[in-house]
C-alpha positions in Angstrom: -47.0 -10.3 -37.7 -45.9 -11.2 -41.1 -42.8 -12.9 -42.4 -41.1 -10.2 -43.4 -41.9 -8.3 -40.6 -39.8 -11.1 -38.1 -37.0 -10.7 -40.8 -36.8 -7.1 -40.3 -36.3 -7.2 -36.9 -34.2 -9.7 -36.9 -31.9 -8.0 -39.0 -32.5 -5.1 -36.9 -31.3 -7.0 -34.0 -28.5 -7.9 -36.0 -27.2 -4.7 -36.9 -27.6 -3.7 -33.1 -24.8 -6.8 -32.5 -22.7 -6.0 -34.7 -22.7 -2.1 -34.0 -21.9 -3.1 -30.9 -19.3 -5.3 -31.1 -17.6 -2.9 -33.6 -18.1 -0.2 -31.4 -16.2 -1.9 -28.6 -13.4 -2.9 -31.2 -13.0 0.7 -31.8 -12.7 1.5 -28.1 -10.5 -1.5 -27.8 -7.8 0.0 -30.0 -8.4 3.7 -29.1 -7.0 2.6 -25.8 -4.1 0.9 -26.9 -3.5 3.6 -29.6 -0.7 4.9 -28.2 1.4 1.7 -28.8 0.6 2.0 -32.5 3.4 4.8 -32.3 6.4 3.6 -34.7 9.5 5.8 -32.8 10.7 4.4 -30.1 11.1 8.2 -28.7 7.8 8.9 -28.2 7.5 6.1 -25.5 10.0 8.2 -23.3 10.7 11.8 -22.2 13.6 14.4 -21.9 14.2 16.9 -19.6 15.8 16.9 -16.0 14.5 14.9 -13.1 14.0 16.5 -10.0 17.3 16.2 -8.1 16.0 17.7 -5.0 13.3 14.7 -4.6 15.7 12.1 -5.7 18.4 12.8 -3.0 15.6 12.8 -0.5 14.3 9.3 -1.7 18.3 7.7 -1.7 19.0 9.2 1.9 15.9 7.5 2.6 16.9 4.2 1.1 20.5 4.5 3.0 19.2 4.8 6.1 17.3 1.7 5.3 20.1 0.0 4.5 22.0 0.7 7.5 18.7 -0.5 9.8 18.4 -4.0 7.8 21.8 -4.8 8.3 21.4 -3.6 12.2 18.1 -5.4 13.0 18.7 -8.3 10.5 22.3 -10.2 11.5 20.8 -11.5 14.9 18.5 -13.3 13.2 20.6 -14.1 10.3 22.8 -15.6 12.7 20.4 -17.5 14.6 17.8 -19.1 12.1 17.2 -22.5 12.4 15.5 -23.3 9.2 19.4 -24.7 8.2 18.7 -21.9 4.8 20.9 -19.1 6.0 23.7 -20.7 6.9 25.0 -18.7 9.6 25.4 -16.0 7.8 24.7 -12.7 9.4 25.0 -10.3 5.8 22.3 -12.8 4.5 19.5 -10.0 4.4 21.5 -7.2 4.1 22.7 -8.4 0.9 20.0 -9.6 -1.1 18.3 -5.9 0.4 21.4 -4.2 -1.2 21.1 -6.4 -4.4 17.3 -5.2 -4.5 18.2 -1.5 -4.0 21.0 -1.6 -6.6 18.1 -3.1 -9.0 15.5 -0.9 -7.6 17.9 2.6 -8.7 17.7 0.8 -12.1 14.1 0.7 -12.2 13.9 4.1 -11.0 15.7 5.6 -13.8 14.1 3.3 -16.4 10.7 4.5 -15.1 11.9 8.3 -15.2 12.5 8.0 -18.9 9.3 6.4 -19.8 6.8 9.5 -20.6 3.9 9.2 -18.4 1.3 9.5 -21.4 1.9 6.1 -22.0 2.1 5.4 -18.7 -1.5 6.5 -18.5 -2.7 4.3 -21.5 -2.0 1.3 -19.4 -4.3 1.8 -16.4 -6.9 0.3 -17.2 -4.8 -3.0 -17.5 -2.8 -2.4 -14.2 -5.9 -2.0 -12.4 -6.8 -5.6 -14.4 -3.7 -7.3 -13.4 -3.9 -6.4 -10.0 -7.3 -8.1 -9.4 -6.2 -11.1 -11.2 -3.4 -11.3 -8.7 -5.3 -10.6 -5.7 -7.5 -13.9 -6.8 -4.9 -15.6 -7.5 -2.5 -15.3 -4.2 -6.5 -16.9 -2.1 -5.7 -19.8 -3.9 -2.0 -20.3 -4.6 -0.5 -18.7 -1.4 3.0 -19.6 0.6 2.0 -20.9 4.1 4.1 -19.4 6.9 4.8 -20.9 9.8 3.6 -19.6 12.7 1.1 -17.1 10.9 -1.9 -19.5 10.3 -4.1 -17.8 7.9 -2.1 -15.1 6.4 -2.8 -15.5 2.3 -0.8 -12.5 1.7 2.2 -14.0 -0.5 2.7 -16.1 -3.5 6.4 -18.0 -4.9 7.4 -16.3 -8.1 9.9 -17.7 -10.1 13.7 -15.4 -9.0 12.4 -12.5 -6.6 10.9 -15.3 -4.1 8.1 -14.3 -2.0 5.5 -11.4 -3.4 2.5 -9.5 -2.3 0.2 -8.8 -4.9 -1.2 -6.0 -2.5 2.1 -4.1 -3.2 0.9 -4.0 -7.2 -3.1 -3.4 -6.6 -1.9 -0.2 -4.6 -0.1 1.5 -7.6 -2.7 -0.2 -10.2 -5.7 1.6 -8.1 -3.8 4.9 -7.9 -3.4 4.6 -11.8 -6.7 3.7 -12.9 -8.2 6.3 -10.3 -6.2 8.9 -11.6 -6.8 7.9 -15.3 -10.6 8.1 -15.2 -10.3 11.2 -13.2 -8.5 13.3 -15.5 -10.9 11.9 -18.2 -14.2 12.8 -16.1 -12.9 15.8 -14.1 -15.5 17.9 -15.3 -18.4 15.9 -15.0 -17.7 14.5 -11.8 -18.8 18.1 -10.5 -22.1 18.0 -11.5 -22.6 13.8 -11.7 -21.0 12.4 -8.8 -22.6 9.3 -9.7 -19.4 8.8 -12.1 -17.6 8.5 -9.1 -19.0 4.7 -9.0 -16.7 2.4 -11.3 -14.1 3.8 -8.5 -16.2 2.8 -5.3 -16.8 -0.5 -6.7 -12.7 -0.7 -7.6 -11.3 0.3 -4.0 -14.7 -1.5 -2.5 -13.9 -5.0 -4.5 -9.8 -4.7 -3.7 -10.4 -4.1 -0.3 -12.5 -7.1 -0.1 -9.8 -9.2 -1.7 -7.3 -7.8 0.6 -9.3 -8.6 3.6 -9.8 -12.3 2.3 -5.7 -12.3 2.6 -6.0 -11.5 6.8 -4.0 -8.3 5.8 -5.6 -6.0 7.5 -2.8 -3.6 7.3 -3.2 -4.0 3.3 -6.8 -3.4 3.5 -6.6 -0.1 5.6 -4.0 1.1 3.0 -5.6 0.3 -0.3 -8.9 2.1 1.2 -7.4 4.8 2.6 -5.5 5.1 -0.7 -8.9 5.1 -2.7 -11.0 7.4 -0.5 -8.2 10.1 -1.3 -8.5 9.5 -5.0 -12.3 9.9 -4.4 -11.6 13.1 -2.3 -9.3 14.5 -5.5 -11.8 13.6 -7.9 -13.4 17.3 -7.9 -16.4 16.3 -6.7 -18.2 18.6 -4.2 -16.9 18.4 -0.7 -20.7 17.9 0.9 -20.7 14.2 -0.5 -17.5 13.8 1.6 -18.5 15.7 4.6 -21.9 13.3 4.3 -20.1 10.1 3.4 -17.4 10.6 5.9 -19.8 11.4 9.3 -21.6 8.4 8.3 -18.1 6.9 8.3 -16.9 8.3 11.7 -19.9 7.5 13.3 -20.0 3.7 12.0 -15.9 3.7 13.2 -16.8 5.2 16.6 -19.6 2.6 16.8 -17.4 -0.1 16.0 -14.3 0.5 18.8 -17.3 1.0 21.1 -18.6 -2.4 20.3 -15.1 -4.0 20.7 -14.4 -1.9 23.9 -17.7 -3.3 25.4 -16.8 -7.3 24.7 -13.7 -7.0 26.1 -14.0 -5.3 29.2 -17.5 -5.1 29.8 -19.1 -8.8 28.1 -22.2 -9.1 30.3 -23.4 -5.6 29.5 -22.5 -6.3 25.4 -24.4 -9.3 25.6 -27.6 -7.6 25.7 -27.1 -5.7 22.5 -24.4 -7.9 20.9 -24.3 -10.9 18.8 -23.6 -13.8 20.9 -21.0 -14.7 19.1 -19.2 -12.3 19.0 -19.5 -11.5 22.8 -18.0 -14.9 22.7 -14.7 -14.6 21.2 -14.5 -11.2 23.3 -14.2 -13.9 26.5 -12.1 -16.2 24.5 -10.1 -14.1 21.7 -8.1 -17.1 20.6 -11.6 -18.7 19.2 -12.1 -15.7 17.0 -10.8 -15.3 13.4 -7.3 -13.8 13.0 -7.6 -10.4 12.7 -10.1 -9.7 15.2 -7.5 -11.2 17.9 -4.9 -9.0 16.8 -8.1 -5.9 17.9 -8.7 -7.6 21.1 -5.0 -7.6 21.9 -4.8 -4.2 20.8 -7.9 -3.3 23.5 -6.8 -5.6 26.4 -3.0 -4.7 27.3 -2.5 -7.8 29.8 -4.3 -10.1 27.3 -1.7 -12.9 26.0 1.9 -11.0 26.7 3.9 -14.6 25.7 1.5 -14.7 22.4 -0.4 -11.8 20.6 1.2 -9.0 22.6 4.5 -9.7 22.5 5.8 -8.0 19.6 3.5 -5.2 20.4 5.0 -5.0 23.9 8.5 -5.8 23.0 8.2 -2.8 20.7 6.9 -0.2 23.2 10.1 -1.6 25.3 12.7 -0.9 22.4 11.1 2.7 22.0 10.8 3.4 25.9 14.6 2.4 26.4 16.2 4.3 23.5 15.0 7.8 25.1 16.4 11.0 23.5 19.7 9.9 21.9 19.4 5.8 21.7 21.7 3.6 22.6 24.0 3.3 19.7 23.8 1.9 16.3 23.5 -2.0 16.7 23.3 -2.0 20.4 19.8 -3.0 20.6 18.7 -5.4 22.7 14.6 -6.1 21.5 15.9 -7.5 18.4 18.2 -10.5 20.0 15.1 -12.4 19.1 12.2 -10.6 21.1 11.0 -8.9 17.7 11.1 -11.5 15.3 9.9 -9.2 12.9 12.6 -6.6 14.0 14.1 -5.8 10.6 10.5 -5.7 8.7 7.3 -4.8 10.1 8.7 -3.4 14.0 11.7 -1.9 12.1 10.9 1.8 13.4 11.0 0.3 16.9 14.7 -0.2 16.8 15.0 2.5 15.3 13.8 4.2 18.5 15.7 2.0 20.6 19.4 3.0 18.9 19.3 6.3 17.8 16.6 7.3 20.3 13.9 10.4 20.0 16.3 12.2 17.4 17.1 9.3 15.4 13.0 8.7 15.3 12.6 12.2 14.4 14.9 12.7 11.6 13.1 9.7 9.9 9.9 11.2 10.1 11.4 15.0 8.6 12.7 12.8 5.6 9.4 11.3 5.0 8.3 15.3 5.4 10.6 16.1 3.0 9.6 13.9 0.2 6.2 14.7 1.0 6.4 18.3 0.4 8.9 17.9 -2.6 6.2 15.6 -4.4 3.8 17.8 -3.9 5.5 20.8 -5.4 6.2 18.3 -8.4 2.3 17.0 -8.7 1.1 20.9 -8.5 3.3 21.8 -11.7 2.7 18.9 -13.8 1.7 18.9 -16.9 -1.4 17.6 -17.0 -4.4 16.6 -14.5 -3.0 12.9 -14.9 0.5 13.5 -13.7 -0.7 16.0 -10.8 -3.0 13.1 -9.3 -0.5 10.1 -10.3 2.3 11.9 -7.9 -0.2 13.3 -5.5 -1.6 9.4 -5.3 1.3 7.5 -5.2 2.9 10.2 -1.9 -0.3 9.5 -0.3 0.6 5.7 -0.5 3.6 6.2 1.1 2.7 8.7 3.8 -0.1 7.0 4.9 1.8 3.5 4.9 4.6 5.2 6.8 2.1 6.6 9.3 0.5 3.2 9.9 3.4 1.7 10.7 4.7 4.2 12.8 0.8 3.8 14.7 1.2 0.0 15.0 5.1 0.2 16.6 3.4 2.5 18.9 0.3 0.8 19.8 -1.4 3.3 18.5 -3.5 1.1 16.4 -4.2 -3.2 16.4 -0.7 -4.7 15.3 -1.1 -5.2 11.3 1.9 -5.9 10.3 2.9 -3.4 7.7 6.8 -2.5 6.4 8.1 0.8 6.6 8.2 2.2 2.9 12.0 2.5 2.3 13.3 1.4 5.3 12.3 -2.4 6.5 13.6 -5.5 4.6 12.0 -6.4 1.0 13.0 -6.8 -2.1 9.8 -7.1 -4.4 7.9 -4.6 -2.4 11.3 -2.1 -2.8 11.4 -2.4 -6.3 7.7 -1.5 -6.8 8.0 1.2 -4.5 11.1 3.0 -6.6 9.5 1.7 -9.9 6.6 4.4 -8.3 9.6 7.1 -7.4 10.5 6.4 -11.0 7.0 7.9 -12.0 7.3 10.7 -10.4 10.3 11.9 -11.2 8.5 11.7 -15.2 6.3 13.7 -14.2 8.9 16.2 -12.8 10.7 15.8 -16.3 7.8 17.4 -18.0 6.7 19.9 -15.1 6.9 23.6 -14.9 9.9 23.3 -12.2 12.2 26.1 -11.1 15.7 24.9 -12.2 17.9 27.3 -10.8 
């Protein structure tokens, strides 16, 4: 090969570099392009907010209200950290200070036209990982929850989950790459991978946390952006048997180690038939699944918020015993006002109390879905139809765990239990959805 002939394809080679690198320039700022808009107008939206869904979300947020301050001021009272002071309107006032914040948010996130909105997925979804790496390394220890890696110190707000901020950044790239793909993901549902590798690689980060409450959640929430994707229903109905069978398998497995560990050490790792004998060998979360098998296993230690929860529900029966008369949250929940919130609940206002939650939740359930089936755009209708789906299927986890329904996780009720950062997120999301019902085709009468 001659001289010039090695030039050639060099500069060949060359041109292929910087095609490239131009190329992704130009996709660089296509993505952005919406920010390059001078008027400030176009970055928000007119029209009126559904009111219907609104009043459903602040009844919602009331009746949280009312429950922090009720299973909160016991343990306000009684903290011995020498930080509260004694003083039982401690939670109840930075929740109050949240949810005043949190309306604010709302209505700032209502304005802002979900176009843009969309344009920033990509970097949500971005932002989220990065925080989900971040919190393994720089976490806040809690005493008395060795392992947890769930929350980091930021600077005002206090503690944070970045879990609460992957869930909405998954829901908006999903629904981003959806509406760009819809039609193709029909006939390729090999496009569907850039999202199995997202909810795969932030489930995995989640997990690394011991939040196995967060984990269930952000997969649940991904396999029902897969499910809206418009691809064909036979790759679920495949995916998922192969799913249910693997999940059957698994609480088999379990079952055998704890009650049968002889038998399950035939076809069982040996370890793991080991911490089956002796749970509190085991990693973290696996106890928390043992306990949930074995109801006499550890009552003073990993079944006694569980058990102290089915005993607030049990003695509230069909009409409770009266707001702030409960007696599982004089120190037998410590977690009364957050993650076992639904318990008391139960135990004060009873089955009907319980029950009117639930229709509320219903409610602004069906109300979003009216909004996401008459928005817009395919973005909008998957955004709203993804972010109710976060909050159904977190309010129906935690119901499952105050109910032993499901291993003790250790997951808030959306709306309800104590939290500031993970309140505002959650209304900055109701914000979003009432865009969307800004620009949808809504009866108005």
């Amino acid at each position: 090969m001659t001289g010039a002939q090695n030039k050639n394809i060099l500069s060949d080679k060359e041109r292929l570099k910087n095609d490239l690198k131009s190329a992704a320039r130009r996709k660089f700022w296509e993505y952005f392009s919406f920010l390059k808009r001078r008027k400030l107008k176009d970055y928000f939206v007119k029209g009126d907010m559904d009111l219907t869904f609104l009043i459903i979300v602040l009844f919602l947020m009331s009746a949280g209200l009312i429950m922090v301050f009720s299973s909160s001021y016991i343990m306000a009272l009684n903290d011995s950290s020498g930080k509260i002071l004694n003083n039982p309107y401690y939670y109840i006032t930075k929740q109050i200070i949240f949810s005043l914040m949190g309306i604010v948010v709302l209505y700032l996130f209502s304005k802002i036209n979900h176009d843009f909105i969309k344009q920033l997925s990509v970097l949500a979804l971005i932002v989220s990982i990065i925080l989900l790496i971040v919190v393994l390394f720089y976490f806040i220890k809690l005493e008395g929850r060795g392992g947890i890696k769930r929350y980091m110190a930021l600077p005002i707000v206090g503690q944070f989950q970045p879990s609460e901020v992957a869930k909405l950044g998954l829901i908006m790239f999903c629904a981003w790459g959806m509406e760009r793909n819809y039609k193709q993901i029909a006939k390729r549902v090999t496009l569907l991978w850039p999202y199995v590798l997202a909810i795969i690689f932030m489930s995995g980060l989640i997990y690394k946390e011991n939040h196995l409450s967060g984990t269930i959640l952000i997969f649940g929430i991904g396999l029902i952006m897969l499910f809206l994707s418009g691809a064909k229903l036979r790759w679920f109905i495949f995916f998922g048997t192969i799913g249910l069978v693997l999940a059957v398998g698994a609480i088999y497995a379990f079952w055998m180690v704890v009650n049968k560990p002889d038998e399950a050490a035939s076809f069982l790792p040996a370890q793991f038939v080991a911490w089956g004998r002796d749970p509190q060998s085991a990693p973290y979360m696996l106890v928390r699944i043992f306990a949930w098998l074995k109801k006499d296993y550890d009552p003073l230690g990993a079944r006694w918020q569980t058990n102290n929860s089915l005993y607030a529900i049990a003695s509230g029966g069909m009409l409770g015993k009266g707001l702030g008369n409960s007696l599982q949250k004089h120190v037998y929940l410590s977690e009364a006002h957050n993650d076992f919130i639904f318990s008391i609940i139960c135990e004060e206002f009873g089955f009907i109390g319980a029950l009117l939650i639930i229709i509320l939740f219903g409610l602004l359930m069906w109300r979003g879905f009216v909004i996401a089936s008459r928005a817009k755009d395919r973005f909008g209708s998957l955004l709203v139809t993804g972010i109710l789906f976060q909050v159904g299927l977190q309010a129906v986890i935690h119901i499952a765990v105050v109910t032993d329904t499901i291993p003790n996780t250790g997951i808030s009720l959306p709306f309800i239990s104590y939290g500031g950062t993970s309140l505002l997120i959650l209304l900055a999301e109701m914000g979003m959805v009432l865009s969307v019902s800004r620009t949808a085709k809504m009866d108005k009468s």
